[in-house]
C-alpha positions as CSV (number, residue, x, y, z in Angstrom):
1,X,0.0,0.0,0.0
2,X,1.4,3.5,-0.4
3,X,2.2,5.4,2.2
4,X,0.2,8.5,1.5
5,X,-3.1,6.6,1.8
6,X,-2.7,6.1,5.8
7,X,-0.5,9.4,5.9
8,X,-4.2,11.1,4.6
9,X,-6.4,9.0,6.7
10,X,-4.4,10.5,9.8
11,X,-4.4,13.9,8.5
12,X,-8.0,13.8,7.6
13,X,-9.1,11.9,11.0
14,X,-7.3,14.7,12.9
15,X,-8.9,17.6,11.2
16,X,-12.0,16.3,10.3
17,X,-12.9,15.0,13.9
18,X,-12.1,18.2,15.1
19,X,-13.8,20.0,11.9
20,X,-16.5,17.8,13.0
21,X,-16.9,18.1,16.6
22,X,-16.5,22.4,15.7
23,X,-19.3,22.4,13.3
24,X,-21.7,20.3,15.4
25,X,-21.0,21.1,18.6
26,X,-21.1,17.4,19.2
27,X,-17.9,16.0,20.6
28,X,-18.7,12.4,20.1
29,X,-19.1,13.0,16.2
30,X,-15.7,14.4,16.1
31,X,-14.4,11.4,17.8
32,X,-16.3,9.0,15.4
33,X,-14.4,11.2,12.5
34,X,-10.9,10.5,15.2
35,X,-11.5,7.1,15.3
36,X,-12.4,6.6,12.0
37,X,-9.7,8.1,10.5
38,X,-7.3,6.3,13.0
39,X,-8.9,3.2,11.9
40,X,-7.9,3.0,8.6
41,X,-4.6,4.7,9.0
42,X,-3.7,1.6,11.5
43,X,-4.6,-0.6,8.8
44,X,-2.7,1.0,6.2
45,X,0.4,1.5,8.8
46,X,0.5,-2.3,9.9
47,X,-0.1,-3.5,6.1
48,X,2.8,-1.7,5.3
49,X,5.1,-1.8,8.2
50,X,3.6,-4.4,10.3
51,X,1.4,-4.2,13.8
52,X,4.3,-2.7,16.4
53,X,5.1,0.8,14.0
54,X,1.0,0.5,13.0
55,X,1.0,0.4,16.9
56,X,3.7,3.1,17.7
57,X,2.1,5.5,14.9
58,X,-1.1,4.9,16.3
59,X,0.2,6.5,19.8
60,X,1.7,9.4,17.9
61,X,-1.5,9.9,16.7
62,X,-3.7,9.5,19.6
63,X,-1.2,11.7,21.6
64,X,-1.1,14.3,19.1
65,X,-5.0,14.5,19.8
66,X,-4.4,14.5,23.0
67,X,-1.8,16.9,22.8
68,X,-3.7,19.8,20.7
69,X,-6.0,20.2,23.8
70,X,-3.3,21.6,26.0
71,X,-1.4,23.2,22.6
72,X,-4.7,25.2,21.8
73,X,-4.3,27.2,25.3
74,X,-1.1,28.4,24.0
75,X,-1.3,29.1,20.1
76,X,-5.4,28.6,19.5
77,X,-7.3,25.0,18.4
78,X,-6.8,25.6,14.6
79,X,-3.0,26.0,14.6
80,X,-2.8,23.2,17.0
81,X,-4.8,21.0,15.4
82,X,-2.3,21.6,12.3
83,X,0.7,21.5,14.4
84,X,0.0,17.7,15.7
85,X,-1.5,16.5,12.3
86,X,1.8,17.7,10.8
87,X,3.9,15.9,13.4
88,X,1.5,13.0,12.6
89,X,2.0,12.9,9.0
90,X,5.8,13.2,9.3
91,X,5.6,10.4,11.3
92,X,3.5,8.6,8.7
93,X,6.1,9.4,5.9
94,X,8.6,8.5,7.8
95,X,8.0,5.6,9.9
96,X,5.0,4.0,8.1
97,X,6.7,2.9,4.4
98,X,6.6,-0.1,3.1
99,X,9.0,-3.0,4.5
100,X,11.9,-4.1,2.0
């Protein structure tokens, strides 16, 4: 699988869920959007690099979620949510290729 497939479910699983949870005001639809996305980027992630990075990525992403709640006191939720999405993808580019 390429690794911009996951790379974009991350990204779009971290905006969208909070894009989601924004334009709702429903939290828990935002975190169906979270999980969703982190979902199919675990899949993608352990297809390509096996089930302990899929594993590890998966904590970088659910910690940059985490982490953009105590990031958006600081610098606002929309350049926080960016910030950890980018950290996320990086991660996802750089950790989540294929095996050789």
């Amino acid at each position: 699988m390429n690794v911009l497939i996951p790379t974009a479910a991350a990204a779009a699983g971290l905006t969208g869920g909070y894009k989601v949870a924004r334009l709702t005001e429903v939290r828990a639809l935002g975190g169906v959007a979270l999980a969703a996305g982190g979902v199919a980027a675990f899949k993608g992630w352990q297809e390509n690099a096996g089930t302990c990075t899929a594993a590890a990525l998966t904590a970088v992403y659910l910690g940059g979620f985490g982490y953009s709640h105590v990031l958006h006191k600081k610098i606002g939720p929309w350049p926080a949510v960016c910030a950890v999405t980018g950290a996320t993808v990086l991660a996802s580019l750089a950790f989540g290729r294929e095996k050789k």
